[in-house]
Each structure stands twice: as C-alpha cells, then as structure tokens.
N, C-alpha and C positions, 0 to 999 in steps of 0.2 A: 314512962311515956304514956300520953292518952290513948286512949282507943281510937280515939280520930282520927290522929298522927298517924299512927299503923298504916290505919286503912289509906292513907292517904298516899301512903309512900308506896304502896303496894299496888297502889290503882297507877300510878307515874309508872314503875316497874313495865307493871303490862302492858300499860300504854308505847312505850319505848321498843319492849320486845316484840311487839304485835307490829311496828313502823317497819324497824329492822325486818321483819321475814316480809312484809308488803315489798320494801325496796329491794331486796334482794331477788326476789320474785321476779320483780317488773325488770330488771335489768338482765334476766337471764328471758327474756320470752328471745322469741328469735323475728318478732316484727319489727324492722328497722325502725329507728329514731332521728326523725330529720329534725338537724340542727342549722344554725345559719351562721358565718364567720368567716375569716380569710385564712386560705393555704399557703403558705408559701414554700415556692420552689422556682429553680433555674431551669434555664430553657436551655439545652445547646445545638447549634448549629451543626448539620454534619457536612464532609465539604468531601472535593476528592483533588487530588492535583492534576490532574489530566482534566481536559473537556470531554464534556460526552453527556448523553443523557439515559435516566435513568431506565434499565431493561428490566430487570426484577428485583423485585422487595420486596427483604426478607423476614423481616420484622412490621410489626405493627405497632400503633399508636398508643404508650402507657404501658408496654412490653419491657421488661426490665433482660439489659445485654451484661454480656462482658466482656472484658477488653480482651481485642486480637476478633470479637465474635463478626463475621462477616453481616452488614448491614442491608446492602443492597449490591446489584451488579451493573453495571455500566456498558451502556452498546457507545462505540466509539468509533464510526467510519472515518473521522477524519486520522486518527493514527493509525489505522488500520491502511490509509492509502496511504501514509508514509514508510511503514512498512514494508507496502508493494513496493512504495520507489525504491526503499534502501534495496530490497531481494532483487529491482530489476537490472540496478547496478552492479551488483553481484554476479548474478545471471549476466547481465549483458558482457559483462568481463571476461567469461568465462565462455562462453559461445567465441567471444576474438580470439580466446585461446586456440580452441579449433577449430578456428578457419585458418588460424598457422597451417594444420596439417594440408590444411591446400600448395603451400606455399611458404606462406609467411611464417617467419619467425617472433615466438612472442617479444624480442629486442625491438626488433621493427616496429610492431603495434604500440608498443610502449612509446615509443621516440613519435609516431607521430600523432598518438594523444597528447602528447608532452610539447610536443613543435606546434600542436593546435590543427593539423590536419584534419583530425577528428573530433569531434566536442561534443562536451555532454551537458542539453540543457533542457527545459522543460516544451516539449512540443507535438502536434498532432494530438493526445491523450495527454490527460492529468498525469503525466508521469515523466522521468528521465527516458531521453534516446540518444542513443550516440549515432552522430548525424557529420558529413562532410563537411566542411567551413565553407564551401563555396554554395553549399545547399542550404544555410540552416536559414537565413536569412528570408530569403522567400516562401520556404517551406514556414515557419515561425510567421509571417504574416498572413497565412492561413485561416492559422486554428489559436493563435497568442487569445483574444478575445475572449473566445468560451475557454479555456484554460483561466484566464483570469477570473469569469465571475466562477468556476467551481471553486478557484481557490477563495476568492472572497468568503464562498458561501461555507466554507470549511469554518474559516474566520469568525463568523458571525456568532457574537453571542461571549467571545472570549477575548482575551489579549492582546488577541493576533489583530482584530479588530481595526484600521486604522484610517483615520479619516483622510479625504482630496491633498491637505491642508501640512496633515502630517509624512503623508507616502512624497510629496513633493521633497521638505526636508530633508527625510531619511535619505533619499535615492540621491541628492545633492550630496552629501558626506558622506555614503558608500562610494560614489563615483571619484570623489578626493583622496578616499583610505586604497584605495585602488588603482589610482591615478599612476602612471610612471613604470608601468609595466609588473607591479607590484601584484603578487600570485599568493593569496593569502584566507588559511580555512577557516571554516566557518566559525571556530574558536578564536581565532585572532580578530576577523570581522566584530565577533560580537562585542570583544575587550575596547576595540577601539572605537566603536561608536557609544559605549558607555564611559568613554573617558570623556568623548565631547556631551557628555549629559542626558543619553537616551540607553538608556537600563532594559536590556531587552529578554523576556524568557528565550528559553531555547525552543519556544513553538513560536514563539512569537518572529522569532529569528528564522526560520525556515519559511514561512509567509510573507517574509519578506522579501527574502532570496527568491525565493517562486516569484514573485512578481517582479523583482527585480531581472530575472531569464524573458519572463512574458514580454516586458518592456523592452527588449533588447539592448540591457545596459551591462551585464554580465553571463558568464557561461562559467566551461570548469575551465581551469589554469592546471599548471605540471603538478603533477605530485607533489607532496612533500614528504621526505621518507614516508611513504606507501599510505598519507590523507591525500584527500581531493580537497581541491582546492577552487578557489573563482578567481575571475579576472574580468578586466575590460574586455566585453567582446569589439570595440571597437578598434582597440589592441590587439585582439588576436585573430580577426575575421573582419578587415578593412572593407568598407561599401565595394561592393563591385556593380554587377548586371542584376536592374532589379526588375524583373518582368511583371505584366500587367496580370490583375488577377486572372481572369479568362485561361491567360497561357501557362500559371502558377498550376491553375487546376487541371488542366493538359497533362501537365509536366509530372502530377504526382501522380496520377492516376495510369500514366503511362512506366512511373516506376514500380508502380503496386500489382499493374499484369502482366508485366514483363516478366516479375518475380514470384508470381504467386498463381499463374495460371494452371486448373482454371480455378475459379470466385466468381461469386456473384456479387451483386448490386452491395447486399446488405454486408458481408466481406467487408468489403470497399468503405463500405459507410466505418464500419465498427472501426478497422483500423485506422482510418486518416485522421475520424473526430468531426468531419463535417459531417453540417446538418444534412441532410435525404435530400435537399434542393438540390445543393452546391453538388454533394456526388454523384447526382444523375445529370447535371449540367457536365461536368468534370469526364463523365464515361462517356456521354452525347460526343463532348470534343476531340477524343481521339475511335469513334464508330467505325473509322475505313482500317483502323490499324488492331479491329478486333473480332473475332467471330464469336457465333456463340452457339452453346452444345444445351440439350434440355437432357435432364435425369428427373423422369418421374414427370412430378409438377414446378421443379424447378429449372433456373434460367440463369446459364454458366457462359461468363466471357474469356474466351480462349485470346491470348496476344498472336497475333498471327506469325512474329519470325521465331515462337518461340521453340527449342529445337524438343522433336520429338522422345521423349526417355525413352530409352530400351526398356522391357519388361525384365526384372533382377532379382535377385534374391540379396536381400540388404541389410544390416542390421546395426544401428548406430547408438548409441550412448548420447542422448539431447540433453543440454541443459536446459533449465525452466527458466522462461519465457523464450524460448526457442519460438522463431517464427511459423515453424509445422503445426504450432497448436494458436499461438498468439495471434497471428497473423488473421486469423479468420473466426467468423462470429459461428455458427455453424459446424461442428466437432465430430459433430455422429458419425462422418463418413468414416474416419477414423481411431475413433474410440468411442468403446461401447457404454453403452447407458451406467449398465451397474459400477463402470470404473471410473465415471467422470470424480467423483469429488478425490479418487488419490492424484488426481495428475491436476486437478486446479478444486478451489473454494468458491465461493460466493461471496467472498471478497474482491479478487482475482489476485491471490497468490495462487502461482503456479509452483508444481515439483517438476523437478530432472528426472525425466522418462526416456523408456527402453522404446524405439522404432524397430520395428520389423518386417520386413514386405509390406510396408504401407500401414501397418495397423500401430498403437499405442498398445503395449503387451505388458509392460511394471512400473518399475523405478527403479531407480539407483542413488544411492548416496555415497558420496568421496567421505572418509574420517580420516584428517592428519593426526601423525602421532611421533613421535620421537625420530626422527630421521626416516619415518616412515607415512605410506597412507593408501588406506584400504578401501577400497570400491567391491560394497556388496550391494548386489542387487535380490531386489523382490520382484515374482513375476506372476503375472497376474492369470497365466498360463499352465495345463498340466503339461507340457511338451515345454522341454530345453529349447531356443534357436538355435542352431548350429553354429551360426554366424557370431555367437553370441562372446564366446570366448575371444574370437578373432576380435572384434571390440572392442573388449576390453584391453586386448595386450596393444591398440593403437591408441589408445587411450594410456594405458602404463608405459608405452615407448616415449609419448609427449612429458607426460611430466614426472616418469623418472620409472624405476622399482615401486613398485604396490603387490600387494597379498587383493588379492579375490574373494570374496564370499557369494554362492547362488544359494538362493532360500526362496526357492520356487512356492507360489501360492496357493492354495484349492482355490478352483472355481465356486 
C-alpha cells in the first residue's frame, strides 16, 4: 500500500474519533437543548357524581396520581341540607315518640300520620316539619316562596336544574301518578315518571318533590312498611279556612310564644323563615298578648297566659332537633361555648343531648342490637345528675329493656 493511502486512512481514523468524543461531550453537558416538535398526550376529565364545588386540591397540574389517589375534596351544602332533612325526620320521629310519654301512645301517633292528621312537608325553613293538616296550608303560604328559591339555588348549576317549561310538565304527571288516593315513594314516583319518558336522578328527584311540597301539590302519604311516602295534599288536607296574610302572621307568631316563651325578635325571625319585616310586623300584631323582659342588652317577649314553671330539678334525654335548642337562634343561655359544636355543626345537624336543670350537659346515643338497645351517654360534666338514671329508665320503660352506658367527660 502507498504511503499516501496510510496516511490518509489514519487521518479519516482520527478525524472520526476526534467527532465521536466532541458528540459525546456535547450531549453530556447539562445546558438544556431546545428542540421544536409535537407531543402527544390525552387529556382527561376528572368529574365527581355528586354536585358541589371544589374545597381543596390536592394535586397539581403535570403531577403524575394513582389510582384510588384522592384528587381533590368537595364542599357540598346542598347534600349536606338533605342530610339535615333526612336527620330531621328521624329526630322529628322520635321527639313523637316522647311525647307518647305525655299521653300518647306511639299506635296513636302512627295512625294519625297515616290518617293525614299530621304531615310532613317542606315549610317555615329549607327543611321537613311535621305540621297539623288543618295548619299547613296557611302556614306553607308564608314562607313556600323563600323555600322555593333556596331550593332552586341548591339546583343551579346541576340536574336538578329545571326550566318554567319543564317544572309545568313534570308536576302535571306527578299529580296523575298520584291521582286517586294513590300513596306512593319516592322510588316508585321516580319509576313511573321515567316510564312516561322523564329519566330522573335521585337528586334531581328530591327537587323536584321539594318544589312539588312548596307548590302545594303533594306532602307525605302512610307508610309503606316503615318508607315515607307522598300524596295529593289536596287528597289529604281538603281547602278549608284560608286567612289573610296579616292574621297568617298573627297566627304563627302567636304559636311560636305561646311555646317558646320567652325569645326574642331574632328567635322568631330564625325559626318561622321570615324575612326581619314580616316578624316584626307579625310580633306588632299580637303586642297586647305579650310582655317583655330585658336580660342585659337584650329584649325578650314573654306570652302573657303563659303559665308560670315551678323552679325543678329536671333531667331529660332530648332528641336532636328537639325544639329546646332548634327553636331559637341564640343558645348561649343554655349551653356553653366550648360545647356548642357536640350538640349541633355548622351545617345544622344537630345531636340528641342530655338537659339538666336548664343547661345542655352531653349527649346520648340509642345503638340497636339483637333483640336489644343500649343508651350510653357522654357528659360533658365532672358531676353525675342525679336525675340522670331516672331518665334513662323512662326512656327504657317507653321502648322496651336497654343496658346503659355513662362515660362521663373531662371538662
């Protein structure tokens, strides 16, 4: 081979090996290399089945999860006041229970929720009350209004959603499906208006019903082995005496200090649902059948036949929403600061709490269990009530044999 050739392949060689450690080099520096081109990648949606909106997020944007990994968390007032309703039903039930021990027997109370005596429909507050048949009517022309737009506003933004157009329809083939004395829950409601062609969630279906109470076209109907049920209220609460608003608001305000004296103004206000006009109009109209007592900087209306309590030593077993604490806006007088969130939230669920000479003292909770069911209470107390046992066993005399538990609480 020439000498030329050599050199020539030698000079290629190093030229070669010399590229290689430049490129190797340059690819290992650590100053990025911007490049220009398409990525591609899927986008997805995250969603939740519930309405509500977003409280916290937990993840960030190009963060890589995994499955089951929780994404974000949801604040959700509006199922949180269905909630309250279902607990107030509950509760409400169970307060009739104990007013048997006044008298009645739970047969009785049963028969005349079931005869329509008593009904349970959306009124005064965003929520369920169980209300006379000869009162709901008036009472429900009230406050139906501002019930309807909180429930709209529940609505807005989801399913529940539904236009002039459509709530017309719907409430026409509810009032058919319902027609003829026909007592039928909310699960059969909702089969058979999806057979005439309107497919309805189960949230969607509860907003409906609510507005369907507001409207005065349904309320509850008898049980059906131990569901609640709707009906025609016009089926089961025929027009009677319908009085003018003026004497409406007379009328409730004179039921609300009969039974709650004393309260004040804002009492009055929180429990009816009217706006601060209508319940100072409302307390104006019955002034000669009220007096009133000042504590501090406050201004309390006493009913004037209402009879004076003996001072006692007292000790009861309350369900939640018991009117002792429900009834009035206002709490402090009896129960203390550091205990409000065990006996109610900031939702307004309330707990079944211990009364005691006037004060809120714990809670209590019933657990069924096998032919059995136990009532222990927590107290928020270092002292026992005395009264406290006695209670309970008027409590275990109403609805059968129960074991007791006390698990007194540090202050």
């Amino acid at each position: 081979m020439k000498r030329s050739n050599i050199i020539g392949i030698i000079a290629a060689a190093v030229v070669i090996i010399v590229s290689v450690v430049l490129i190797s080099w340059y690819l290992r520096k650590t100053t990025p290399m911007l490049i220009q081109g398409t990525v591609e990648c899927t986008t997805y949606k995250a969603s939740s089945k519930v309405p509500g909106r977003i409280d916290d997020m937990k993840v960030s944007q190009g963060d890589r999860v995994e499955k089951g990994q929780l994404l974000y968390t949801l604040s959700t007032p509006e199922l949180e006041a269905k909630l309250q309703q279902a607990e107030a039903v509950k509760s409400a039930a169970s307060a009739l229970d104990q007013a048997a021990l006044a008298g009645a027997r739970i047969q009785q109370i049963e028969a005349a929720l079931n005869r329509g005596d008593i009904l349970r429909t959306h009124l005064l507050r965003p929520t369920w009350h169980f209300v006379s048949s000869k009162d709901l009517r008036w009472m429900l022309s009230l406050t139906a209004d501002r019930i309807r737009a909180a429930n709209d506003s529940y609505a807005r933004g989801t399913d529940a959603a539904l236009d002039s157009k459509s709530i017309h329809r719907y409430m026409n083939l509810l009032q058919k499906t319902l027609e003829g004395n026909k007592h039928r829950t909310k699960e059969e409601i909702g089969e058979a208006l999806n057979q005439r062609g309107i497919p309805l969630s189960q949230y969607a279906l509860r907003h409906l019903l609510m507005r369907a109470e507001t409207d005065g076209i349904v309320c509850s109907g008898a049980d059906k082995k131990g569901t609640a049920t709707y009906a025609l209220l016009d089926e089961r609460a025929p027009h009677g005496e319908e009085p003018s608003r003026e004497e409406a608001l007379a009328r409730l305000a004179r039921i609300y200090f009969r039974s709650h004296s004393p309260a004040t103004l804002a009492d009055f206000t929180w429990w009816s649902g009217l706006t601060a006009t209508e319940a100072r109009r409302a307390v104006a109209s019955i002034a000669e059948e009220l007096t009133t007592e000042h504590f501090g900087d406050r201004e309390f209306f006493v009913f004037r036949n209402a009879a004076a309590a003996a001072p006692c030593d007292t000790t009861h077993l309350l369900p939640a929403y018991d009117q002792y604490l429900i009834g009035y806006k206002d709490r402090s007088g009896v129960l203390a600061k550091e205990h409000t969130s065990k006996a109610f939230n900031s939702h307004g669920i309330f707990q079944p709490v211990i009364l005691c000479d006037g004060q809120i003292v714990g809670n209590w909770k019933r657990t069924a269990g096998r032919g059995n069911v136990t009532i222990q209470t927590t107290l928020w107390v270092n002292a026992v009530p005395k009264a406290l046992d006695a209670a309970i066993a008027r409590y275990r005399s109403f609805i059968g044999g129960t074991k007791s538990e006390n698990s007194p609480e540090a202050l």
